[in-house]
VOMAR-60018 format. One line per field, with one value per residue (C-alpha): x, y, z; residue in three letters; residue number from 0. Coordinates in steps of 0.25 Angstrom, whole numbers, plus 5000, padded with zeros to 4 digits. Layout:
REM VOMAR-60018
x <- [X ...]
y <- [Y ...]
z <- [Z ...]
residu <- [ALA ...]
num <- [NUM ...]
END
This chain:
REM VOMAR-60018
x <- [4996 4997 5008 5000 5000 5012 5018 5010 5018 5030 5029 5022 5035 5044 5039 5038 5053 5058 5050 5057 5043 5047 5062 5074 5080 5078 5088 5078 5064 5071 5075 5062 5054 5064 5073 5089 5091 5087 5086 5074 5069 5078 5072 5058 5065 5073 5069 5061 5053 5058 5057 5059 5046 5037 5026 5033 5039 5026 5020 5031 5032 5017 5019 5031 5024 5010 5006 4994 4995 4985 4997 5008 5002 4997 5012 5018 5006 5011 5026 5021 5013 5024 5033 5023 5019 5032 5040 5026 5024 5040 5039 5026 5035 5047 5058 5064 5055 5059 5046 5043 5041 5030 5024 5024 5017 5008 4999 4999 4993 4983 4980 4984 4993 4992 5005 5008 5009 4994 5001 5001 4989 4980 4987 4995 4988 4972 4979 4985 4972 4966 4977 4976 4960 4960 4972 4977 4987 4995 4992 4998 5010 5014 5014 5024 5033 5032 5036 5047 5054 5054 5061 5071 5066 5072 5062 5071 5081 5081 5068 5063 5050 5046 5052 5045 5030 5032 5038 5025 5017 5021 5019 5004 5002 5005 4994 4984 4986 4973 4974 4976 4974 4983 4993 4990 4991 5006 5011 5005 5013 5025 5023 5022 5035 5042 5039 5049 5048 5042 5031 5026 5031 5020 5009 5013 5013 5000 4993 5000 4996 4981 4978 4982 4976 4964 4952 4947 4960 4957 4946 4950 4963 4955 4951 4962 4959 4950 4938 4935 4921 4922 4913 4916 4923 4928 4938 4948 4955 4966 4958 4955 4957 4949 4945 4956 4963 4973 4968 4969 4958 4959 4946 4945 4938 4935 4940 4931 4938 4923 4922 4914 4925 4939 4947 4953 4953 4956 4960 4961 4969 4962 4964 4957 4958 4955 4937 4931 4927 4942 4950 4962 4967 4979 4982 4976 4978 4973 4973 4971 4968 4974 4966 4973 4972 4977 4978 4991 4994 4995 4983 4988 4986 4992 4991 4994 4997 5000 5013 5014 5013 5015 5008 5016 5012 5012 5010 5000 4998 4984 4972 4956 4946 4933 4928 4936 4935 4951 4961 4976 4989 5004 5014 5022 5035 5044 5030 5031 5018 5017 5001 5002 4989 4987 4991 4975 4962 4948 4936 4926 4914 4904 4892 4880 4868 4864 4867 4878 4893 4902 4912 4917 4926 4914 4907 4917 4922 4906 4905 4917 4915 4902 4907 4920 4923 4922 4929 4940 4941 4941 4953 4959 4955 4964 4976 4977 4976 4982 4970 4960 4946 4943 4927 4923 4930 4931 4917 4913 4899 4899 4905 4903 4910 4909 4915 4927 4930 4925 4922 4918 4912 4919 4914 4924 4930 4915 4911 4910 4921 4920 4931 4935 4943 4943 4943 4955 4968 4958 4954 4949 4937 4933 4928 4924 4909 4901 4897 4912 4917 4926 4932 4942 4953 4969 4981 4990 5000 4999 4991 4981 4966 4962 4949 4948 4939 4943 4938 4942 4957 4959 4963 4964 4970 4960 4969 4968 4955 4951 4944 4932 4922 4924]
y <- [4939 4924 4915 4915 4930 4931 4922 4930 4943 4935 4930 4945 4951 4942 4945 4958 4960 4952 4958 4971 4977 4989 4990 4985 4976 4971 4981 4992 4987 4985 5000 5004 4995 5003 4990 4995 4980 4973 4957 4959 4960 4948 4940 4941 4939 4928 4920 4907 4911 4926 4932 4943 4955 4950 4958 4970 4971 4968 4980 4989 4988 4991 5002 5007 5005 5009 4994 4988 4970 4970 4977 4969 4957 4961 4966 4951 4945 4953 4949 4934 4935 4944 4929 4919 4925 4930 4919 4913 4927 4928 4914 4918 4928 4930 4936 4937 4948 4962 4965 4953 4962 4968 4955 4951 4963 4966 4954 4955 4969 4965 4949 4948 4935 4931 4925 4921 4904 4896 4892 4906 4910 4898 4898 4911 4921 4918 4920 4933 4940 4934 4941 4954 4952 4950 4958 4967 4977 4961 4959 4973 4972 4958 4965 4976 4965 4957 4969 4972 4960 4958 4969 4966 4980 4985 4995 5001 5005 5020 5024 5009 5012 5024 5015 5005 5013 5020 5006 5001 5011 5012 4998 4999 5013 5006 4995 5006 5018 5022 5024 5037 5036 5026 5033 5047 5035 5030 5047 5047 5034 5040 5055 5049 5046 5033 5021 5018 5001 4990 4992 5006 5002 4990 5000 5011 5000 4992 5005 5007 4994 4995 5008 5003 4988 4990 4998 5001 5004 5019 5020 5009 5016 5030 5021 5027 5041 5050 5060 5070 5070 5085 5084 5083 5097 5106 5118 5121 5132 5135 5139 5152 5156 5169 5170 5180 5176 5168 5159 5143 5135 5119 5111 5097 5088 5073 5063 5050 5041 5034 5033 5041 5040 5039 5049 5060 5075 5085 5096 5111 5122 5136 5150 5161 5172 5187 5183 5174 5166 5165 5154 5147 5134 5134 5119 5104 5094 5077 5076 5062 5060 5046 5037 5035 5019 5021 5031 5033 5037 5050 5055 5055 5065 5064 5078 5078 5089 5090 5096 5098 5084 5078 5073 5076 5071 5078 5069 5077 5073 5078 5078 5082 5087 5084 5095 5107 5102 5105 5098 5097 5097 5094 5088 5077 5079 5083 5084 5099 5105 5107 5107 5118 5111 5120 5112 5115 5116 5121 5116 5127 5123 5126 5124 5133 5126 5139 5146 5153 5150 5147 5157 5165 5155 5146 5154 5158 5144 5138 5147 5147 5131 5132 5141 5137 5124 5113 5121 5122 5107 5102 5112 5107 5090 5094 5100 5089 5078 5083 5080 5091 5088 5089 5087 5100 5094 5080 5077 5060 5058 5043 5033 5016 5005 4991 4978 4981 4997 5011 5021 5036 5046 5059 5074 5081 5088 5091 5076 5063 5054 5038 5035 5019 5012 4996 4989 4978 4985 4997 4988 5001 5001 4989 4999 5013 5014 5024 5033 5034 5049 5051 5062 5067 5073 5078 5076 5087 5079 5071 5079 5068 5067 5056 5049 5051 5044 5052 5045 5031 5037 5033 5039 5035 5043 5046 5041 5028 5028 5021 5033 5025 5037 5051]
z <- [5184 5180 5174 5161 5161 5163 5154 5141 5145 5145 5133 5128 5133 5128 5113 5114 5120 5109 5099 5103 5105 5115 5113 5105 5117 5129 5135 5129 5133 5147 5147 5142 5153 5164 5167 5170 5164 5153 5160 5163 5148 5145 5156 5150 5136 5137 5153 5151 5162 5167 5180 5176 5178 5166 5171 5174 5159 5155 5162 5160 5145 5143 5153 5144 5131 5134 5131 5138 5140 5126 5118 5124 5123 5106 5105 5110 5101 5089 5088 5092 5077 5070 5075 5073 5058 5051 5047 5042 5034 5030 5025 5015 5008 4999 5005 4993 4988 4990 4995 5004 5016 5009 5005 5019 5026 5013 5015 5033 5028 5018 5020 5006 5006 4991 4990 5003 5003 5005 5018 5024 5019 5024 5038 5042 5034 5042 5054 5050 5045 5058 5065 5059 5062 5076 5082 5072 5081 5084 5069 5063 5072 5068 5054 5057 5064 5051 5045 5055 5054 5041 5037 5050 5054 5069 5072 5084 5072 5071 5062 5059 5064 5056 5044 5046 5047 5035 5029 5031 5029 5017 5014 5018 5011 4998 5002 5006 4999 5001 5018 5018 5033 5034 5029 5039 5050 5046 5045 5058 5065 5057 5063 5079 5087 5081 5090 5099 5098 5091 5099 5094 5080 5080 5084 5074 5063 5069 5066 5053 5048 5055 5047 5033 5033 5042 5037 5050 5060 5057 5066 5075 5076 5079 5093 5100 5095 5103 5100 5111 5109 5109 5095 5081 5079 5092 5093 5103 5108 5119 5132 5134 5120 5115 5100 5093 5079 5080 5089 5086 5087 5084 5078 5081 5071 5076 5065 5072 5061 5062 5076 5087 5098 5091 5081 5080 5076 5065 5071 5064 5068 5067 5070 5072 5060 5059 5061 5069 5057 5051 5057 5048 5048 5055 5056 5055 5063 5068 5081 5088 5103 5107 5116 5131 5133 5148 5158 5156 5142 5140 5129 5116 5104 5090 5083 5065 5058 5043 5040 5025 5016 5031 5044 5058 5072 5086 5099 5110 5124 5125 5138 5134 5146 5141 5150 5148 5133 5132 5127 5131 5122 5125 5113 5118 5120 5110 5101 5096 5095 5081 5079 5090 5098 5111 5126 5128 5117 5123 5114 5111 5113 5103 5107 5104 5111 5120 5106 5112 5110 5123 5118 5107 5101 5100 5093 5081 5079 5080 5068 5061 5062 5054 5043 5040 5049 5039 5029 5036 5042 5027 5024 5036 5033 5021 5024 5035 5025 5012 5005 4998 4996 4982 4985 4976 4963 4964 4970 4973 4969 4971 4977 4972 4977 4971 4973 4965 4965 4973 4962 4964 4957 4957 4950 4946 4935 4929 4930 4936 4937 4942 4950 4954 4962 4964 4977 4973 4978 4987 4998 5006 4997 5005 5018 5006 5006 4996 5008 5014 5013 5000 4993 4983 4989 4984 4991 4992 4993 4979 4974 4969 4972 4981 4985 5000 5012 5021 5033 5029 5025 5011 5000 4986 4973 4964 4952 4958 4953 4941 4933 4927 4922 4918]
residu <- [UNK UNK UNK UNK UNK UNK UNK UNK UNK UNK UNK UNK UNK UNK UNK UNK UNK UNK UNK UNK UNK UNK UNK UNK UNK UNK UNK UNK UNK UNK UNK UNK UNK UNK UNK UNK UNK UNK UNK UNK UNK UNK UNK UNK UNK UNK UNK UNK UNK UNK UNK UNK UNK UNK UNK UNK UNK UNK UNK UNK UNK UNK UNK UNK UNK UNK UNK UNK UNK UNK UNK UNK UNK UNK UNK UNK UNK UNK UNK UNK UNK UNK UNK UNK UNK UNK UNK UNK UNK UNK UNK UNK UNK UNK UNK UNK UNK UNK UNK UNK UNK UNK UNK UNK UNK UNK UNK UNK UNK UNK UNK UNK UNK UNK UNK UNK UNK UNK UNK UNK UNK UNK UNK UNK UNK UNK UNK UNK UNK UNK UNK UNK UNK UNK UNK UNK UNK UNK UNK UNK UNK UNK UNK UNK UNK UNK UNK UNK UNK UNK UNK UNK UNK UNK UNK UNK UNK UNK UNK UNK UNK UNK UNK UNK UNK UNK UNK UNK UNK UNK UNK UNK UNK UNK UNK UNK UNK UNK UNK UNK UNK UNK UNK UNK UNK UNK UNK UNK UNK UNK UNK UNK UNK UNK UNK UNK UNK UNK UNK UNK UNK UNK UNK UNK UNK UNK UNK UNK UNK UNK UNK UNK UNK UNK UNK UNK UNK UNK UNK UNK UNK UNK UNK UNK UNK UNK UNK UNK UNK UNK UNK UNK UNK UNK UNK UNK UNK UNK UNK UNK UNK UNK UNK UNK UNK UNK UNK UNK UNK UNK UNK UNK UNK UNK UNK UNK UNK UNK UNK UNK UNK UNK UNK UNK UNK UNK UNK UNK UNK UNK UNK UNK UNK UNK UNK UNK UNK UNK UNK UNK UNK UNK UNK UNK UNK UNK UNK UNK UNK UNK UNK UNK UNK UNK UNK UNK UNK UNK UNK UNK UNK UNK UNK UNK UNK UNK UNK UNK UNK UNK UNK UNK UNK UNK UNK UNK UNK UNK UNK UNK UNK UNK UNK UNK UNK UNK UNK UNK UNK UNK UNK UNK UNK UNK UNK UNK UNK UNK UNK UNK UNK UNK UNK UNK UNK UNK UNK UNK UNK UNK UNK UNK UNK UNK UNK UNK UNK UNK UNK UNK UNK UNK UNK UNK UNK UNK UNK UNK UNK UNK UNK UNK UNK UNK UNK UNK UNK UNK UNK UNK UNK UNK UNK UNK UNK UNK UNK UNK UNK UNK UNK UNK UNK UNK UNK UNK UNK UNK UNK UNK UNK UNK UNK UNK UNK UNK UNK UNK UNK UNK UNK UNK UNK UNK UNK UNK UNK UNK UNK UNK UNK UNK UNK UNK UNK UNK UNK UNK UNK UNK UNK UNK UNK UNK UNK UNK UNK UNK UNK UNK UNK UNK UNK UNK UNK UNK UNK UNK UNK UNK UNK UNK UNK UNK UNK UNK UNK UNK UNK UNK UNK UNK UNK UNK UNK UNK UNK UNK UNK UNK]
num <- [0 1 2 3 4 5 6 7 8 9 10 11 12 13 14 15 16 17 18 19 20 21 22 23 24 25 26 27 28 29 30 31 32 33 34 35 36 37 38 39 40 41 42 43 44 45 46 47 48 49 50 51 52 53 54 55 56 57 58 59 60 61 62 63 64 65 66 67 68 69 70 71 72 73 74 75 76 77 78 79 80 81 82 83 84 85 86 87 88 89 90 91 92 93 94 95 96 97 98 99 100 101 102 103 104 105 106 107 108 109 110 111 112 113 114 115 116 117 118 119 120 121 122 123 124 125 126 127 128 129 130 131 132 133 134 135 136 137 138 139 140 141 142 143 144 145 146 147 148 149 150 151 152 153 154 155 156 157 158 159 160 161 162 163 164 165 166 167 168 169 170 171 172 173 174 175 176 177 178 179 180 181 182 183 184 185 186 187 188 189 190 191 192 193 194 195 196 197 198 199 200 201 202 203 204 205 206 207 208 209 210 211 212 213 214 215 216 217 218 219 220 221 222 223 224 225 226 227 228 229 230 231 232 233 234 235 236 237 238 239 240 241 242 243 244 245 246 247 248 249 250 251 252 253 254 255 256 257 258 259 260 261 262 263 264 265 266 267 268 269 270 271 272 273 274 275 276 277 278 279 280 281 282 283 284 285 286 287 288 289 290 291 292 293 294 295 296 297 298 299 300 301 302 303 304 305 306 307 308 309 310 311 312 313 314 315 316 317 318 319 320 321 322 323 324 325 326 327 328 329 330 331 332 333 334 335 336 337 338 339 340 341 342 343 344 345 346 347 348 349 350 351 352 353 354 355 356 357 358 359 360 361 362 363 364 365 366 367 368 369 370 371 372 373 374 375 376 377 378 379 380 381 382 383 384 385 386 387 388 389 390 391 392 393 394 395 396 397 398 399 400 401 402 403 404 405 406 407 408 409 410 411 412 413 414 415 416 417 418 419 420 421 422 423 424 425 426 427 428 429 430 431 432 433 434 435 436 437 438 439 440 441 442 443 444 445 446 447 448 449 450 451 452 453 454 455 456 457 458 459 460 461 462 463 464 465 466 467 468 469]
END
């Protein structure tokens, strides 16, 4: 490796130690690298020009930290913008204002800097909308550090980073009250394990962020999902199972988010009743397959339950043989396993082509699937999201969008009523077409009736509405 080369680690690791980025002190990143002393983390902090093992700190920690040279080299250009912007942000707003926090991260969020001085917006304000363009993971994380230090947060205090999520969580919920599915995304960082340094915490809140400002982050984010290509809708049973009620069967559903590679599942819980055309409902689930970016992580599966009014999370170490069509389970550790997934699923094939079933399990499910499957998976989409479908009483007939409001037409009540909403303060109108999938819905939770994309994730009350015809 060349000088040069060496030198950009250096200066890499010489921001992210002081940055606290994978521990409180150097004493603590020193143990979590394996060092009995902590010298030679204050060697590369502090030494003009150390001689201490640049290259082997460099390769430990990404080892530690399941880094690659990309992230810690984005992880060092992240805190070198959260330096180089914030007195220039700080400066641009009144800190005498009980909510000058907010006014601070309201505008890096929506590029709306109305009463920031002409200065900053002529100069500072062009490089950040370019920024959060063209490297938006170095972008989002210069954010939360923004956020951090202003609010002298120290996220290795006890709870500071769970705080801190649902502080700005709920910050942006109030922004985009509409993203639903941004919302589901923020229960879920809240359900995993809390992250155990700066370093998680920026990629929890990275995401956070990404999922309410950007419109299209859901599907990239579904990139490091996986679909099995084992078709749209499979069953699975234990090996070796024989059909008798009581028996559990679990129906995977592909969730593709939009994309042909990448997503996840929608998984029912099923068990056999007192006829082979009697299965009940036994449980609902989301099941995501994580992508392994290296040989040695260990495949990944995140398994969601609903639990009255609430989401919880269970962390799965999973395998898949393509060929023996089988799928391997095991909870990680101290993960109880609640959703009660099996260590091994068999998928049943099917397949009908020589008009003969493989088995007799084929057979009753090929029908039961035909008859009573799609009943079913709606009763099931519902009591996993807390929304019922209100389809046969509140019908849309039509859908207009202008250049100022979104209006539909919904029958219900014994006639036609004209519903609008304008574009000014709905910005998610900006990617609604006529032809997008929409629906009246209620929440069991507030018991108010919503209109529902269900494949964008948004969700408007219907009494936001302006009521323009009855």
């Amino acid at each position: 490796m060349d000088e040069n080369e060496r030198g950009n680690r250096l200066e890499a690791l010489r921001l992210l130690i002081d940055g606290k980025v994978f521990a409180p002190s150097h004493a603590a990143l020193a143990k979590e690298l394996g060092y009995k002393g902590k010298m030679v983390i204050y060697r590369l902090a502090d030494e003009k020009e150390p001689k201490g093992p640049v290259d082997k700190v460099w390769e430990l920690a990404k080892q530690k930290f399941h880094l690659d040279d990309n992230d810690m080299y984005r992880l060092a250009s992240t805190f070198s913008c959260a330096k180089h912007y914030y007195g220039k942000l700080e400066s641009a707003v009144d800190k005498d204002s009980e909510t000058w926090v907010e006014s601070l991260i309201v505008p890096l969020v929506t590029d709306a800097y109305g009463d920031f001085p002409d200065t900053f917006k002529a100069k500072t304000m062009p490089e950040l909308v370019d920024l959060k363009t063209d490297e938006p993971d170095i972008y989002w994380g210069m954010v939360t550090l923004t956020y951090l230090h202003a609010t002298n947060t120290d996220i290795y205090g006890e709870g500071a980073s769970r705080r801190i999520i649902t502080e700005l969580n709920s910050l942006l919920a109030g922004l985009y009250p509409e993203k639903a599915a941004a919302r589901e995304a923020a229960d879920n960082l809240l359900d995993w394990p809390a992250p155990r340094n700066l370093c998680g915490l920026l990629f929890y809140c990275t995401a956070l962020f990404r999922h309410y400002a950007e419109s299209n982050y859901k599907s990239e984010a579904s990139k490091e999902l996986l679909l099995l290509g084992c078709g749209k809708r499979s069953y699975w049973l234990e090996p070796d199972c024989d059909y008798k009620p009581g028996r559990d069967v679990w129906l995977l559903t592909e969730q593709s988010l939009g994309r042909m590679t990448n997503g996840y599942y929608f998984v029912l819980r099923l068990r056999a009743g007192g006829d082979t055309l009697t299965f009940t409902l036994e449980d609902v689930l989301a099941l995501e397959f994580y992508a392994v970016s290296n040989g040695d992580d260990t495949p990944m599966a995140l398994v969601r339950r609903r639990n009255g009014g609430a989401y919880e999370s269970f962390m799965y170490a999973y395998g898949y043989d393509s060929e023996a069509r089988e799928l391997y389970f095991e909870p990680f550790a101290d993960v109880e396993n609640v959703p009660g997934l099996p260590a091994t699923l068999r998928m049943v094939s099917l397949d009908n082509s020589k008009g003969v079933y493989g088995n007799e399990w084929a057979y009753i499910l090929a029908r039961w699937d035909s008859e009573q499957g799609r009943t079913f998976f709606m009763k099931a989409k519902e009591a996993f999201s807390g929304f019922k479908d209100m389809a046969g009483t509140y019908t849309i007939i039509d859908v207009s969008i202008s250049k100022t409001a979104l209006t539909l037409a919904v029958e219900h009540d014994g006639g036609t009523h004209e519903y609008r909403l304008p574009v000014d303060g709905h910005g998610f109108l900006a990617e609604i077409n006529p032809s997008q999938n929409v629906t009246v819905a209620r929440h069991e939770a507030d018991g108010c009736l919503y209109a529902l994309w269900p494949e964008l994730g948004y969700s408007v009350k219907l009494s936001t509405f302006e009521k323009i015809r009855e």
